[in-house]
C-alpha positions as CSV (number, residue, x, y, z in Angstrom):
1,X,0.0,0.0,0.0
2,X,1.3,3.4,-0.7
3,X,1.5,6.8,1.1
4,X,-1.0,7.7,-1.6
5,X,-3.5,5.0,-0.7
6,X,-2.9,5.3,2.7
7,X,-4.0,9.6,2.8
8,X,-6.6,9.6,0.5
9,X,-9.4,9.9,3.0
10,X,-9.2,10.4,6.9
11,X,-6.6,13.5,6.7
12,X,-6.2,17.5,6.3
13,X,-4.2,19.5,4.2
14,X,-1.4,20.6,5.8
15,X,-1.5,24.3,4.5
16,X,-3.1,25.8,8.0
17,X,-1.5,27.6,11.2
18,X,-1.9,24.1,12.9
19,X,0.7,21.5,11.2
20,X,3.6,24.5,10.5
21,X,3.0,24.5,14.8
22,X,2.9,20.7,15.5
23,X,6.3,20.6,13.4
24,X,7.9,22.8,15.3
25,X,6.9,21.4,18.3
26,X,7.7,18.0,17.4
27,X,11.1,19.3,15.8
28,X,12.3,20.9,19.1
29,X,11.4,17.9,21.4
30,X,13.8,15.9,18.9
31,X,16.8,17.8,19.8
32,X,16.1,18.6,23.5
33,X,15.6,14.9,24.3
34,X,18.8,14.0,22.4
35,X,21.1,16.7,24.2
36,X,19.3,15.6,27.5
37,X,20.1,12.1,26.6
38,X,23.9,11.9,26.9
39,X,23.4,12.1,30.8
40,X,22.8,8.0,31.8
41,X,20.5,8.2,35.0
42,X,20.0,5.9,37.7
43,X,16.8,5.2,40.0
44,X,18.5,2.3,42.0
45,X,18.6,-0.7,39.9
46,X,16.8,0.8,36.6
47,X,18.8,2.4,34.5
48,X,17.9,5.5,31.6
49,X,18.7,8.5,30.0
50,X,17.7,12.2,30.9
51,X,16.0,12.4,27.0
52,X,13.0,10.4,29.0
53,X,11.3,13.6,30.3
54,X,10.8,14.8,26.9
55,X,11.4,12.1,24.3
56,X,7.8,9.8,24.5
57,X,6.0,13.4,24.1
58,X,7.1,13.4,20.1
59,X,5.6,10.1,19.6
60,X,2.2,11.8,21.2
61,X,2.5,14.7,18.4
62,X,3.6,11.9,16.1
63,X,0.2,10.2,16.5
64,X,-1.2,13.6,16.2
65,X,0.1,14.1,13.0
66,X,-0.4,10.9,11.6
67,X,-3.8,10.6,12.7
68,X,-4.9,14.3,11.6
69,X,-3.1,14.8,8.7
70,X,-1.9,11.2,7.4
71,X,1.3,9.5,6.6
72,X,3.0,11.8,3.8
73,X,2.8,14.8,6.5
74,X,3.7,12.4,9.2
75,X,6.9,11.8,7.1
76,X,7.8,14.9,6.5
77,X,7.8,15.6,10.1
78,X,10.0,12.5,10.5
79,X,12.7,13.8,7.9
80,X,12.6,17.2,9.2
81,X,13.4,16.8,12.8
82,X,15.6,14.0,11.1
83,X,17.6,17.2,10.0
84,X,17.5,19.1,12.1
85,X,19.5,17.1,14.5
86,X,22.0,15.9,11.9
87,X,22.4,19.6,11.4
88,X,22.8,20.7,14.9
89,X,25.0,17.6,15.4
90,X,27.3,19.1,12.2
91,X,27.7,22.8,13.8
92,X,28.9,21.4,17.2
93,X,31.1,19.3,15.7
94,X,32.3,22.1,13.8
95,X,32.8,24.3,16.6
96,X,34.6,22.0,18.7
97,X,36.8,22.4,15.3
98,X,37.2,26.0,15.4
99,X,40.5,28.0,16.8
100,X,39.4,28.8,20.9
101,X,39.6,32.2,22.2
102,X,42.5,33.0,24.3
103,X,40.6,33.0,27.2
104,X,38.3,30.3,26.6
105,X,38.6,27.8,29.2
106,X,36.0,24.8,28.7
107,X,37.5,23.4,25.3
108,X,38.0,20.0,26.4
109,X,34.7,20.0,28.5
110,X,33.2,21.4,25.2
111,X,34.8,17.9,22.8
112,X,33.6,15.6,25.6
113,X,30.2,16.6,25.2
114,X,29.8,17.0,21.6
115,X,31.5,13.6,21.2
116,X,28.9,12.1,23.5
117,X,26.1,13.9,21.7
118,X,27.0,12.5,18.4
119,X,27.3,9.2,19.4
120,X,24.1,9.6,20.7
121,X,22.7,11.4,17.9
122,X,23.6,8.4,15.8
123,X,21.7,6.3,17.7
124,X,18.8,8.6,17.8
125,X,18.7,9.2,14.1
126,X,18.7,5.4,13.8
127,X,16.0,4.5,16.4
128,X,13.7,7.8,15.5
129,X,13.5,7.1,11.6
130,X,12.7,3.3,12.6
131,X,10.5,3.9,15.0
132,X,8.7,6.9,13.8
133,X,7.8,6.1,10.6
134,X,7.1,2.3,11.7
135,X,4.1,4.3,14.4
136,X,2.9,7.1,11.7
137,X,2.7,4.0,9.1
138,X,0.3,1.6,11.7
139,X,-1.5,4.8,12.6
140,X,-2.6,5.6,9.0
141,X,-3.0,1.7,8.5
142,X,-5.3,1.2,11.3
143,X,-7.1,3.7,10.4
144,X,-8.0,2.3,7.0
145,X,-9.6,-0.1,8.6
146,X,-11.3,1.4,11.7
147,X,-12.3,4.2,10.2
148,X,-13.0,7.3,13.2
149,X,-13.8,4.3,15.8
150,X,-11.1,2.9,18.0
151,X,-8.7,5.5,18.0
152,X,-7.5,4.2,20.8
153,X,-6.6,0.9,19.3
154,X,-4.5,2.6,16.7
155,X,-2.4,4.9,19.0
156,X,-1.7,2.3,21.5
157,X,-1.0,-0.8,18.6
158,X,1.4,1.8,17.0
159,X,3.4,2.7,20.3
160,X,4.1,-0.3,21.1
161,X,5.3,-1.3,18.0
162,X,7.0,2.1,17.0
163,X,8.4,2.5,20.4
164,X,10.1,-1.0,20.2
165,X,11.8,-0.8,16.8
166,X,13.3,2.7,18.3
167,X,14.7,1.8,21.8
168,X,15.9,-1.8,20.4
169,X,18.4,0.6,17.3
170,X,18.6,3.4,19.8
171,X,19.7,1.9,22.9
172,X,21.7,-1.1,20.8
173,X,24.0,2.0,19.7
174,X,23.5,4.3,22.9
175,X,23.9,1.9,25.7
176,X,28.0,1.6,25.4
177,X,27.9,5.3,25.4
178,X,25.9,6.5,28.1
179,X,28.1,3.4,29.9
180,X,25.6,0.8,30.1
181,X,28.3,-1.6,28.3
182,X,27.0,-5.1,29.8
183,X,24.1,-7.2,28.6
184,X,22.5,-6.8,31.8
185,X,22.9,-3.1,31.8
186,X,21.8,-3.1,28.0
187,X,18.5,-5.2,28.7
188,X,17.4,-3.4,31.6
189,X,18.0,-0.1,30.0
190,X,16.6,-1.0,26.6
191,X,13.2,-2.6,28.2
192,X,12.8,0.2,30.9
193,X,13.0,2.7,27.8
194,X,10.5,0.7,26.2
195,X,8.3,0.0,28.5
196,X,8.0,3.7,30.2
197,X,7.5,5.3,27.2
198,X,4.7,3.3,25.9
199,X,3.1,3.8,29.5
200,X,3.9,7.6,29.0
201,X,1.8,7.8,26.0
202,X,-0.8,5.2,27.6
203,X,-1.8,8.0,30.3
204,X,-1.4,10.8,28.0
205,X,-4.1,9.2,25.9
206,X,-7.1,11.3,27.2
207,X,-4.6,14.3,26.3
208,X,-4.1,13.5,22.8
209,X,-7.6,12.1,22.1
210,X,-8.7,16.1,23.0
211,X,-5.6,17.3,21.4
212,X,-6.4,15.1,17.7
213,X,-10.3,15.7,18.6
214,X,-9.8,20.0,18.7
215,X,-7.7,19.9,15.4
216,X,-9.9,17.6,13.8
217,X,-12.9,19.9,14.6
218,X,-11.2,23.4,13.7
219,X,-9.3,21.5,10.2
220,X,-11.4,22.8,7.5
221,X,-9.9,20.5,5.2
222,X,-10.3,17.5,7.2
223,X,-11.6,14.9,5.6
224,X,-13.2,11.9,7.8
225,X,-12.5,8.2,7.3
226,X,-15.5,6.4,5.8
């Protein structure tokens, strides 16, 4: 099935004050949770990252997307955060690069970080194009299928999914970074990830359902699933 087939009914046009705002949105989460993410945090025995206060909240205004405007335009949302952290991964690297001021005195603090943030953007670049366009895809899909009902069904069956095929490539790359180097370490961070953020966007469900309802409502050019 194509993106074609798959937006041809149940979607808006994304040429209204609402989608320009959801990217943006979804574009900054993207690179605060990856700059937050080269901290490795521990709550006793379970171990994360510090991208988990923000990160599940772009698959919320992933579903969003998908579900309101359809899989094209969750795409694009995809590739553009895509890029945006590649870029802001290439100007750090390049400023580590240029000639210090005289009197600049965190240099070497400076390298640390930007090396840890690439690694890590690596892995999030991995696990977010996997796992984002894997949940957008299952959204839209669903959909086909269930029409307006069971919208719950859709966002839920896609998180879990989704969030799986993006913590298994995220933290598969991450883990020896953050310095969760052991298999033990590696499956208790990697199923902690998984599991919080699927039960992140679980109880933000009544959120988005009013969120997806309001912009379904005040979208002109939405056109229902029949």
């Amino acid at each position: 099935m194509t993106s074609t087939d798959l937006d041809h009914r149940g979607s808006a046009s994304i040429g209204s004050a609402y989608y320009p705002t959801l990217l943006a949105v979804f574009t900054g989460l993207v690179l605060i949770s990856n700059v937050a993410a080269t901290k490795g945090v521990a709550f006793g025995p379970l171990l994360t990252d510090g991208g988990f206060l923000v990160f599940p909240l772009t698959y919320v205004i992933g579903d969003v997307l998908s579900e309101v405007y359809g899989f094209r335009a969750a795409r694009r949302a995809v590739f553009v955060g895509f890029a945006m952290q590649a870029l802001a991964v290439l100007v750090l690297w390049l400023t580590v690069r240029l000639p210090a001021a005289p009197d600049y005195a965190n240099q070497d603090a400076l390298a640390s970080t930007v090396a840890s943030i690439t690694g890590l953007a690596i892995a999030g670049l991995g696990g977010f194009l996997a796992g984002q366009m894997v949940n957008a895809y299952l959204v839209v899909w669903i959909k086909q299928r269930t029409k307006e009902g069971h919208l719950w069904a859709r966002l839920l069956g896609s998180t879990v999914v989704g969030q799986f095929c993006d913590t298994l490539v995220f933290c598969a790359i991450a883990a020896p970074i953050i310095g969760f180097g052991n298999m033990n370490s590696f499956a208790v961070y990697a199923a902690l990830g998984w599991l919080y953020k699927t039960a992140v966007e679980a109880a933000l469900l009544p959120v988005t359902y009013r969120v997806i309802g309001a912009i379904k409502r005040r979208e002109p050019t939405y056109q229902p699933a029949v």
